[in-house]
C-alpha angles and dihedrals in degrees: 000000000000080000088057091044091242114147120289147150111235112198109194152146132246089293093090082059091051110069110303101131106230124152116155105073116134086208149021112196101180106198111222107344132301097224113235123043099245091061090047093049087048097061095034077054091066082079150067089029088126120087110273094010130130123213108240141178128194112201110209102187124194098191138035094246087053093046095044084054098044090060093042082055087057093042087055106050089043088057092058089265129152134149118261113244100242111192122206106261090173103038103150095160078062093045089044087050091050097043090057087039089060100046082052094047097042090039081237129332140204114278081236089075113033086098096042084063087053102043118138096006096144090208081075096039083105103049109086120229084262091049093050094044096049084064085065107047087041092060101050098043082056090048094245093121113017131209104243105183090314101317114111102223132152122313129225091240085047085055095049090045104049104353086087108116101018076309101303089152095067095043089078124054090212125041139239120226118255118241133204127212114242106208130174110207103314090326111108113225103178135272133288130216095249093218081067100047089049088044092057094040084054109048091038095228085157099287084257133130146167118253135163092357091309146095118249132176123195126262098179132326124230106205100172088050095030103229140134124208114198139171128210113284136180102224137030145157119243112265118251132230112205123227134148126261127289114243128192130197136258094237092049086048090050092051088055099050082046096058089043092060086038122101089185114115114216112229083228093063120114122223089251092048091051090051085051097044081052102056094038086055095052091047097050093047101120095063085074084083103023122094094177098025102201120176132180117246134206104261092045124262126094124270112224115218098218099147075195104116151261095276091035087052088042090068097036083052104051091042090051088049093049088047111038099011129221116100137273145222124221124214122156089246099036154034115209105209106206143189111351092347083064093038103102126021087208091059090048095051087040096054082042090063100035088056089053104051087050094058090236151199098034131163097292091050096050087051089044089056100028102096093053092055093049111102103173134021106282093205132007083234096073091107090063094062131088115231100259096046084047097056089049091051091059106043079057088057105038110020135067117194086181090056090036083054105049097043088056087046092055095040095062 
C-alpha cells in the first residue's frame, strides 16, 4: 500500500531517517524527541516535497524532559541552529576493521603497503604514523592479523573474533545484538537480546522475564545453538534491550535552560504543552539568580544544574569522583553529587574554581577518566586496540572537554 502510495499509517525507527528515500509522506508524529535538530529536520523532511505542501511534525511527548526537548529542538531550529557535522579524525575501531578488511581482501600484503591503501582517509587523518603503527603491532602481538612470511594476513584470534558466519561479523562496522530464541517446548515465544539473559543468570534475580504478555522463568540456555528453554511462571521482571546512553548536546541542553528561564509561548504549542512548560517554569525558578545553581537532593548530596550534557557531565562527574569521592550520578541536565562528593557546598565551589584557574579538564583528563564513564562497549573492535589508543577512542565517544569547559566557566 505505502508502495502504491494508498493511505497508511508507517511506524518506524530511526531507519526511515538513515537513508531510506521517501518523500512523499502527508505527516511525521515523532513520539518523545529525537534528540539533536538535525535529526529532527531529517524526519519533518520527509514532508512538504510535494507541490503546495508544507513539512510538518507533529511531538507527541510522554514525559515532561522529552517535552521540554522537544520544544528546545524547535526553538533551535527556529533560531538558524543546527549541529556541526563533526567527522572522526581520530577513528582506530574503523582502521582496525580495514586493516583486517585489507589482509581478507589481498589475501595478505606486505606490512610496506598497508598505509599506502589508507592514504588520504580522512577518518585516519588524527592518528599519528606511530599510532597507526602501534595498531598494527598491537594486533599481531594478540593473533588478530598474523605475519605470514612477511605478508600481514588474518590471525587465528581475527578468525575467532569476526570469521564467525562466512565473516559476516567484519562486513559491518557496528554490530547488531544477539538474540536468543525463547521456546517453550516446541512452541516458539519470541527472542531475547543475550546480553540480558547472561545479566539475569548472573546477578540471580530469579532467571524470569516477561515475554509475549507472560511470565516466564528459565529451564537451560543453549548458547552455541541460541536458544532459551522456559517454563510458566508467576512472576517475572520485563526483559531488557540494551543501548548506550543517550547524550544530548551542550547546545540542546543550553536551548532547554533557555526556555526554562523563558516566559515566551511558542505559536506551536498545544494547550496541554503551555500548561507543562508552565509548570516546568515554575519548578526550575530558582536557576534566573543562580550562576551555579546547587540543590539538595532526598537521599542526601547535593544535584548540580549544568544544563551541559550527558558526555560534558560525564567528565565533571568522574573528575569530582577522583577528587572529593563519593559517587555520582550523570543526567544531561545534572550531575548528583553523593556521599562524601555532595558532603559540603564550599568543597564543591572550591574544586569549580580550581578547575578553572587550571584550565582543566583538558584532553589528557577526559582519556585518564574515559574508561570509568563507559558503560557499554563503544565499538566491537575494542579488542583490536592497545590500551592507550582505546582509551582515546572513548574519551572521543563519551566525553567533551569544550562543554566541560564552558559549564565550569559559567559556574564560577
Amino acid at each position: 500500500m505505502f508502495a502504491e502510495g494508498q493511505n497508511c499509517v508507517i511506524v518506524a525507527t530511526s531507519a526511515m531517517e538513515l537513508g531510506i528515500d521517501i518523500g512523499d509522506l502527508d505527516r511525521v508524529i515523532q513520539i518523545d524527541s529525537p534528540g539533536a535538530v538535525s535529526s529532527f529536520l531529517q524526519r519533518m523532511g520527509r514532508t512538504g516535497r510535494r507541490a503546495n505542501a508544507a513539512s510538518n511534525c507533529t511531538f507527541l511527548c510522554t514525559e515532561q524532559e522529552g517535552l521540554l526537548e522537544a520544544c528546545a529542538l524547535v526553538h533551535l531550529f527556529r533560531k538558524g541552529f543546527v549541529e556541526a557535522v563533526d567527522p572522526w579524525r581520530r577513528a582506530s575501531h574503523v582502521l582496525a576493521h580495514q586493516l583486517m578488511a585489507l589482509a581478507l581482501q589481498q589475501s595478505g600484503l606486505p606490512r610496506s603497503d598497508v598505509f599506502a591503501w589508507l592514504e588520504g582517509a580522512s577518518a585516519f587523518a588524527g592518528l599519528s604514523v606511530d599510532e597507526r603503527l602501534s595498531v598494527v603491532d598491537y594486533m599481531l602481538d594478540q593473533g588478530i592479523l598474523a605475519d605470514q612470511d612477511g605478508l600481514i594476513a588474518f590471525g587465528p584470534e581475527g578468525e575467532r573474533l569476526f570469521g564467525r558466519r562466512n565473516f559476516q561479523e567484519l562486513y559491518a562496522v557496528f554490530s547488531t545484538p544477539r538474540l536468543v530464541t525463547v521456546r517453550w517446548g516446541a512452541r516458539e515465544i519470541g527472542s531475547l537480546d543475550a546480553q540480558f539473559l547472561m545479566t539475569l543468570q548472573e546477578k540471580n534475580e530469579g532467571s524470569a522475564f516477561t515475554l509475549g504478555g507472560r511470565a516466564w522463568t528459565v529451564s537451560a540456555v543453549d548458547w552455541q545453538r541460541g536458544v532459551c528453554a522456559v517454563e510458566p511462571a508467576h512472576n517475572a521482571r520485563a526483559a531488557r534491550w540494551p543501548g548506550r546512553p543517550r547524550f544530548l548536546s551542550y547546545e540542546v541542553c543550553q536551548g532547554m535552560r533557555q526556555l526554562l528561564l523563558d516566559s515566551a509561548i511558542d505559536p506551536s504549542w498545544s494547550r496541554r504543552t503551555r500548561e507543562s512548560m508552565a509548570e516546568l517554569r515554575a519548578e526550575h525558578a530558582f536557576l534566573a539568580d543562580n550562576a551555579l545553581p546547587l540543590t539538595d537532593i532526598a537521599d542526601g548530596g547535593l544535584r548540580w544544574w549544568t544544563f551541559a550534557g550527558g558526555r560534558a557531565n560525564n567528565l565533571l562527574a568522574r573528575m569530582f569522583e577522583a577528587e572529593l569521592g563519593g559517587k555520582c550520578a550523570v543526567r544531561n541536565t545534572s550531575i548528583d553529587l553523593l556521599g562524601s562528593a555532595g558532603h559540603s557546598q564550599v568543597a564543591v565551589r572550591q574544586f569549580i574554581r580550581q578547575l578553572g584557574e587550571q584550565g582543566r579538564p583538558n584532553a589528557a583528563d577526559a582519556e585518564k577518566h574515559a574508561q570509568g564513564a563507559v558503560r557499554s562497549r563503544v565499538s566491537k573492535f575494542e579488542p583490536c586496540l592497545p590500551p592507550v589508543i582505546l582509551q582515546r577512542l572513548w574519551a572521543d565517544s563519551v566525553m567533551d572537554v569544550v562543554g566541560a569547559r564552558a559549564a565550569l566557566n559559567a559556574a564560577r
